[in-house]
MDAnalysis code that builds the backbone (N, CA, C; Angstrom):
import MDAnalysis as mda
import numpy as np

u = mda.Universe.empty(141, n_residues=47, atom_resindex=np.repeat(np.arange(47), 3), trajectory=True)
u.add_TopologyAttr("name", ["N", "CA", "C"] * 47)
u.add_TopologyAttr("resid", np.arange(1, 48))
u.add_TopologyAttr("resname", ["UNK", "UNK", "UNK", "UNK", "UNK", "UNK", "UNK", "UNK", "UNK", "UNK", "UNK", "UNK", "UNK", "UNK", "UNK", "UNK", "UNK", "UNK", "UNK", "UNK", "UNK", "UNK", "UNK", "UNK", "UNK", "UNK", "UNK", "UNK", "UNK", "UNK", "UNK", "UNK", "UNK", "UNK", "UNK", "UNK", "UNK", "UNK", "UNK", "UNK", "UNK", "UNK", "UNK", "UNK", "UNK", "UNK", "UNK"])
u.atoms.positions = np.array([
    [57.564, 208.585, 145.834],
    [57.662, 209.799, 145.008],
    [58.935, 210.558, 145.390],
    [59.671, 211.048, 144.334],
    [60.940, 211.759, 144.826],
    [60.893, 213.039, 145.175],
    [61.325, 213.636, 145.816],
    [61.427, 215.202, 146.121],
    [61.495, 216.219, 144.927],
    [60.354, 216.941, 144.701],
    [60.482, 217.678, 143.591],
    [61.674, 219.206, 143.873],
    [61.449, 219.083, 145.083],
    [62.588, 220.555, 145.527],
    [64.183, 219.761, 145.421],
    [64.490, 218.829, 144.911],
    [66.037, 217.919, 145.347],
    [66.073, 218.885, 143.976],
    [67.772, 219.006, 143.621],
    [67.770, 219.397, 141.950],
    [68.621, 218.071, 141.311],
    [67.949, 218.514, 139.767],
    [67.877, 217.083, 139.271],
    [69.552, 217.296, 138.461],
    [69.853, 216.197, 137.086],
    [70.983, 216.289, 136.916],
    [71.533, 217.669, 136.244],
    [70.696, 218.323, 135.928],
    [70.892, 219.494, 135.676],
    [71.131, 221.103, 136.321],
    [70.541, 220.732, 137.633],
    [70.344, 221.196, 138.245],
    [68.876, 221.979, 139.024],
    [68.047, 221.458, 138.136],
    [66.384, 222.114, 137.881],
    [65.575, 220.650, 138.641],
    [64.946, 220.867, 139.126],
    [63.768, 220.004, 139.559],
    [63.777, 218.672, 138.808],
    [63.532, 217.392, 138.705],
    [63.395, 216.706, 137.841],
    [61.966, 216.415, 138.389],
    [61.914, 215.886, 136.648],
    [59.943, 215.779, 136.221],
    [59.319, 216.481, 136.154],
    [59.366, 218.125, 135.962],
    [58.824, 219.306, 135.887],
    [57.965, 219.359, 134.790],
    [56.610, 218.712, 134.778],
    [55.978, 218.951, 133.188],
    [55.849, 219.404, 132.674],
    [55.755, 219.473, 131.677],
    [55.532, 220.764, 130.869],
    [54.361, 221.780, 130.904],
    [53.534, 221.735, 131.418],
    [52.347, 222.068, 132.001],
    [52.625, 222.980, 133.448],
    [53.153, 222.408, 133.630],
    [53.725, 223.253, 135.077],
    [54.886, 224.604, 134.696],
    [55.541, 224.086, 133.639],
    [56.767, 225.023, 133.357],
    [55.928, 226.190, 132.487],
    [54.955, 225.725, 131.476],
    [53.564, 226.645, 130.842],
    [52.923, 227.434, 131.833],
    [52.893, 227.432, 133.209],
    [51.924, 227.754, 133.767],
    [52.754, 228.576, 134.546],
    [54.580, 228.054, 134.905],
    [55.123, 229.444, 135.886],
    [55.358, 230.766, 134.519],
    [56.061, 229.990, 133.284],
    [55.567, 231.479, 132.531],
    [54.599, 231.957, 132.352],
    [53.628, 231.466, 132.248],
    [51.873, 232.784, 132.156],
    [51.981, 233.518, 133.381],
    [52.583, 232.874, 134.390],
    [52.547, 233.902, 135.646],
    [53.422, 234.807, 135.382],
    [54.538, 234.249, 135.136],
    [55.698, 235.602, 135.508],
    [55.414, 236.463, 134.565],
    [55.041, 236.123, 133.235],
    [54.410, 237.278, 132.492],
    [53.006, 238.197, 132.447],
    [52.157, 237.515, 133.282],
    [50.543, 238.043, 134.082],
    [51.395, 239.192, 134.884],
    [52.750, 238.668, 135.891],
    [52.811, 239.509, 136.605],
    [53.898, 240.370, 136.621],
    [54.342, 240.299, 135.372],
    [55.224, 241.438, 134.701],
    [54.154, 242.409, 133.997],
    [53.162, 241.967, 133.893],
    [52.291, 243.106, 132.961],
    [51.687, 243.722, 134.044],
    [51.258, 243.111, 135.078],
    [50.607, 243.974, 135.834],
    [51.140, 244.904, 136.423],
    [53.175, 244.532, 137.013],
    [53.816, 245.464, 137.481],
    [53.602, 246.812, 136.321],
    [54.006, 246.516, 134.953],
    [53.607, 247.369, 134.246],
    [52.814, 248.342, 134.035],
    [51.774, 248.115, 134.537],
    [50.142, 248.140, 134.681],
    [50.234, 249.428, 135.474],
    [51.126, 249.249, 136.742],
    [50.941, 249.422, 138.246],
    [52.013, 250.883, 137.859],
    [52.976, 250.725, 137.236],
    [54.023, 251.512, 137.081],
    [53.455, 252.926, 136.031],
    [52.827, 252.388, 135.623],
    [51.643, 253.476, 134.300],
    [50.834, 253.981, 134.938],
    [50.367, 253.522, 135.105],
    [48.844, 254.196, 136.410],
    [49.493, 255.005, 137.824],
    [50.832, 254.464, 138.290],
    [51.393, 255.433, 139.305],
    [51.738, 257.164, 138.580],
    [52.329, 256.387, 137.257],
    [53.116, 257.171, 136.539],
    [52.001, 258.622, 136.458],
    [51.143, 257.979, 135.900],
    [50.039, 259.190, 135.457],
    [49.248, 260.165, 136.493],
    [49.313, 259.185, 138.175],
    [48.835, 259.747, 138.996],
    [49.429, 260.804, 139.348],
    [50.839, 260.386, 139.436],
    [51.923, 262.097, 139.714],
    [51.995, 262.614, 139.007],
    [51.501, 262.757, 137.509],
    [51.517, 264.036, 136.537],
    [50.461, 264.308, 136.742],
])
């Protein structure tokens, strides 16, 4: 099995499925909303 951390000819991981690449965006956007989330609810606590 090849090193998924080597970068490939592109420079990105090679063999990254698509399933995997689906799954780091639901995160980064789960956890952009929550910063959101976090930034609203601070927001309101100091007013």
């Amino acid at each position: 099995m090849t090193d998924p951390t080597g970068p490939g000819r592109d420079g990105h991981p090679p063999g990254a499925p698509l399933s995997f690449k689906l799954m780091v965006v639901l995160a980064a956007l789960y956890l952009g909303w929550r910063l959101v989330e976090g930034v609203i609810a601070l927001y309101r606590w100091v007013l």
